[in-house]
N, C-alpha and C positions, 0 to 999 in steps of 0.2 A: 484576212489581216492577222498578222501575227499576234498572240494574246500579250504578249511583254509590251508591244507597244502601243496595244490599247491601255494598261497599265496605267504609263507614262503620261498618256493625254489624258485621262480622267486624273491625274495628279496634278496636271497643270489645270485643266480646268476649276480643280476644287482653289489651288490658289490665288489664280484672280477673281473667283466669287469673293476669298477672303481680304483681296485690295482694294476691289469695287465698295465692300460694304463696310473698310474698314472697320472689322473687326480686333479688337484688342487684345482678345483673350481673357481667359481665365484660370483658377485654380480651385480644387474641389480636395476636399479633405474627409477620408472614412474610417470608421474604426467602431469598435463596440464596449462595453462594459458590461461585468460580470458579476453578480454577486459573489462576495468569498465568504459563504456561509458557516465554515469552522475558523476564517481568523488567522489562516497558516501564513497569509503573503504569496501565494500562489496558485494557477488556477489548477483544478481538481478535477473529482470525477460528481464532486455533491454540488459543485457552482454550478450557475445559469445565468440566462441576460437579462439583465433587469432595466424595466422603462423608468421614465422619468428622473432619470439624472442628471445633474450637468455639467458639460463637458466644456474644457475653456481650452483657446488654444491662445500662446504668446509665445510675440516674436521678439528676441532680444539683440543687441548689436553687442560687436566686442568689449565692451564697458560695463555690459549687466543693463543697459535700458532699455525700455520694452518701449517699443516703436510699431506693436500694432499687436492685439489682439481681438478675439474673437469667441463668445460664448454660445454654445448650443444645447439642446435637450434632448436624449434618447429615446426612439420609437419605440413601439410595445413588442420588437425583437431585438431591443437592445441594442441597437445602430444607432450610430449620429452621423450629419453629413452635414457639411458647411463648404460654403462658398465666398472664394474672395474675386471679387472683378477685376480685371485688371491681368498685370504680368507681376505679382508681387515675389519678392525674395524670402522664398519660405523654408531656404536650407538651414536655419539657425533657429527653426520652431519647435515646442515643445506641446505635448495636448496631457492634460490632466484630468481629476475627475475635481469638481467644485467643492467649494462649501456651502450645500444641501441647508443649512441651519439646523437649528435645534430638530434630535427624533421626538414625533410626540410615541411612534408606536415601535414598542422595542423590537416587534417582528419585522420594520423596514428594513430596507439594505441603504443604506445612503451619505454611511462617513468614506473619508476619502481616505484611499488603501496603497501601497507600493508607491513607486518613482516613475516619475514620469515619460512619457516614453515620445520618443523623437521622428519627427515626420519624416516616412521613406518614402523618394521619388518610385510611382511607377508606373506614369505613363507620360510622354512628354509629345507634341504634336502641334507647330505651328501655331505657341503660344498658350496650348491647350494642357494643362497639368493634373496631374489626379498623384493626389499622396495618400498615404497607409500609415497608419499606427497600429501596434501589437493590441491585445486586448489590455483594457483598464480594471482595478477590481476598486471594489467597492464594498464596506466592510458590515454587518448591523451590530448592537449595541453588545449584545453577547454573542461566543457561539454558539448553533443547534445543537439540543441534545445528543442528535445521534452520530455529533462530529468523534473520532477516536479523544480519547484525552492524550493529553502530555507528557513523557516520563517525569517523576517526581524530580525533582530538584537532590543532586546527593548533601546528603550532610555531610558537611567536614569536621574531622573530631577535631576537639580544641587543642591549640599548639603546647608541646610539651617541657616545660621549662626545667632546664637539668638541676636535682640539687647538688650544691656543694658539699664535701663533707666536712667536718671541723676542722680544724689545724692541728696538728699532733704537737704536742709538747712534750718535749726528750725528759723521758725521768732518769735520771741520775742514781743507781743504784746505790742502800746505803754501805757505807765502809767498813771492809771484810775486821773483825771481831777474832783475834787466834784462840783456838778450842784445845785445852789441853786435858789428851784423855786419861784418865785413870789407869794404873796398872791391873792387868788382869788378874782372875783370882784363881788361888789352884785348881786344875782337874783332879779330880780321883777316878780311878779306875771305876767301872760298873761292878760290884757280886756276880760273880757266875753260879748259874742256876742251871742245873740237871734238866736237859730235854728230855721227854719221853715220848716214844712214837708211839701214834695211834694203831688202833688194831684196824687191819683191813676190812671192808663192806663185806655183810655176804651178799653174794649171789643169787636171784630169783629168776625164775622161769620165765620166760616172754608170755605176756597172755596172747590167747588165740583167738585171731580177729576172723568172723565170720565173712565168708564172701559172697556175697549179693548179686546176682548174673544178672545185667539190664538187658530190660526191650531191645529187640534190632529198630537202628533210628531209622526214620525213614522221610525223606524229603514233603516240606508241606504241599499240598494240590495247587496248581498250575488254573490260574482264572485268566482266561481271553478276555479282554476290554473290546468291547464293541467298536467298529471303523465310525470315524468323524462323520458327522451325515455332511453332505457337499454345501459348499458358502458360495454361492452364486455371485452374491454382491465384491466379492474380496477379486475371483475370477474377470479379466479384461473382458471387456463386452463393449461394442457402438453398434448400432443399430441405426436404420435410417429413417426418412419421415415417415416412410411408404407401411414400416411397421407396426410404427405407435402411431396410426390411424385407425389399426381395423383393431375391431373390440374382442377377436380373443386373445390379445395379448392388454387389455384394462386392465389388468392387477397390476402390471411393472409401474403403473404412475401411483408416486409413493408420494412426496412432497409437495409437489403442483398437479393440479389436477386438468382436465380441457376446459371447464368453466373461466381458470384461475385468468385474472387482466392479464395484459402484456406489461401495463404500468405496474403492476403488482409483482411480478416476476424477475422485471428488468429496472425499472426505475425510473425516477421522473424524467429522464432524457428521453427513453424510449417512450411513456408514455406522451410525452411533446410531440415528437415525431408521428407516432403511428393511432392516438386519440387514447381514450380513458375508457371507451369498450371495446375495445378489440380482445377477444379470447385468445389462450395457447394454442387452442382448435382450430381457429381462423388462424393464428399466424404458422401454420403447418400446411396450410393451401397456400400459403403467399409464393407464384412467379411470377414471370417476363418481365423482373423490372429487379435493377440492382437491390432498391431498400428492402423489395420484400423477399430476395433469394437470401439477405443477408440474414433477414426474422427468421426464415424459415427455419435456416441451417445453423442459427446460435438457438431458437428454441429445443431443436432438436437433440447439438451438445449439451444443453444444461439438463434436458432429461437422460441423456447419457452417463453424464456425468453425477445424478443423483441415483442412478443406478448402480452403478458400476466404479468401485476405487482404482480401476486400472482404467479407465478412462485418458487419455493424454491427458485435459484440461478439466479439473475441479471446476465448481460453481460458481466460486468468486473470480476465477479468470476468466470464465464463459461469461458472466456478466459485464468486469471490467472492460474486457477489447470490444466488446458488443457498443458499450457507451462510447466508449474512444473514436471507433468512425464512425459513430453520430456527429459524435462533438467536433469532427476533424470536417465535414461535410464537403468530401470532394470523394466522387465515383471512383477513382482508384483505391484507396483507402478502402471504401467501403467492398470492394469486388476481391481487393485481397484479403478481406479477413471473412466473405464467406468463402473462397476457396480452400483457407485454412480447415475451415467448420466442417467444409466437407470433405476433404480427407480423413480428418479423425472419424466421421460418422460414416465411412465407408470401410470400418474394419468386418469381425469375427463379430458377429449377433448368437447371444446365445440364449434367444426366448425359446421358452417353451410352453405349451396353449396352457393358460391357465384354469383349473377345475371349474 
């Protein structure tokens, strides 16, 4: 029998099970919240899901009145999920985070953060509905210390008000006075007085200045500066797992060591993910499986990358994308950023056995 129309008869028969048993339907509502633990309004790479919050959903009609809502509380992965029976009209809903009341502890996450964000159709089925919301944040009373600060605030210098200069008042020069001068008084001639010329200089002999014969000069000595000894670190270098495994190349691990966490090296997402003892060591074994090719090949860039400044990616990018498809948690995401990890760790290795 052809498979399309077997298809077809298991669709009718799912809908007269649904006539027989009248069924009504329903709708289903998911979504998560996030702690925003510096305070920015948006989510990050330092948030995470925070349980016990609550999440309210309302439905308003063209007028502003709420004609149905609905309150629920986050599980301990920060998921909420509510259900309405029925066929309700839930294209005009909004889902927010509650008012938690008073914090007693100023490390909780529980005031309510950003705008609210609006229910999206995404799955619709013979009555049967499932809606989505974006994530929610959720703010605590300060932010963590080791959130970046803010730029400062510029000072404005204060507005500069022009002076006026005085008014000039015209002086009136006073009224010209006629000067009447005197007649001049006679000249007389000067006496003439007999010049006599002087007697000419005698003449003296040039004295005789001794001549002094100098050294031949001779250029200063020529000193060689020793050749730079070679910067290993400065020189591009990636190396692969296969190398920072075996212990005669141990001296290149400089910053993390094989003891060092996964949590310790990558951050609280990765330690969520993969537990709070897994070693750099173990996560250098990790295949057959997306999360752990993905450990593998970002632990092995970030020791590339503290090796080596021609590395493609520095440290804080090898950590940043490493959190990013965590946080993103779908196998594509995560399969292209260790194929990323491993082209860079597939260049020019340039160890050599350490004494």
């Amino acid at each position: 029998m052809d498979p399309h129309h077997n298809n077809l008869l298991f669709v009718a028969f799912l809908v007269l099970c649904l006539a027989a048993n009248e069924v009504t339907g329903y709708a289903t509502v998911t979504g998560s919240v996030f702690c925003d633990q510096c305070k920015d309004g948006e989510r990050s790479l330092f948030d995470f899901p925070v349980s016990g919050i609550k999440v309210s959903v309302t439905c308003s009609d063209e007028n502003g009145e709420v004609y149905m809502s609905r309150e629920e509380t986050t599980n301990w992965l920060g998921g909420y999920v509510m259900r309405f029976d029925g066929t309700p009209d839930l294209s005009n809903c909004y889902a927010q985070v509650s008012d938690n009341g008073a914090q007693q502890d100023p490390s909780s996450c529980s005031i309510a953060s950003g705008p609210a964000q609006k229910l999206k159709l995404m799955f619709s089925f013979f009555g049967i509905e499932t809606f989505a919301t974006d994530a929610l944040l959720a703010q605590p009373l300060q932010p963590r210390s080791f959130c970046p600060k803010p730029p400062a605030a510029p000072v404005m210098p204060p507005p500069q008000v022009p002076v006026m200069p005085p008014p000039q008042v015209p002086v009136k020069p006073p009224p010209k006075v006629p000067v009447i001068s005197p007649d001049p008084p006679a000249t007389l001639p000067p006496p003439k007085v007999p010049v006599r010329s002087p007697d000419p200089p005698a003449t003296l002999p040039h004295p005789l200045v001794p001549v002094i014969s100098l050294p031949p000069v001779t250029s200063p000595p020529q000193f060689k500066l020793p050749p730079l000894p070679p910067m290993p670190f400065v020189e591009p270098s990636a190396c692969s797992h296969q190398l920072w495994m075996k212990p005669e190349y141990r001296c290149y691990w400089k910053v993390i060591g094989p003891d060092t966490k996964v949590a310790v090296a990558f951050g609280l997402v990765a330690g969520r993910r993969y537990g709070t003892d897994m070693t750099v060591r173990e996560a250098l074994d990790g295949r057959g499986e997306a999360y752990k090719t993905l450990l593998r090949e970002a632990t092995t860039a970030l020791l590339n990358s503290y090796n080596s400044l021609g590395f493609p990616y520095n440290s804080i990018s090898v950590i940043t994308y490493t959190n990013l498809a965590l946080l993103g948690n779908s196998q594509h995401d995560v399969l292209m950023t260790a194929i990323r990890f491993i082209k860079a760790n597939s260049g020019t290795c340039r160890f050599t056995v350490c004494n």
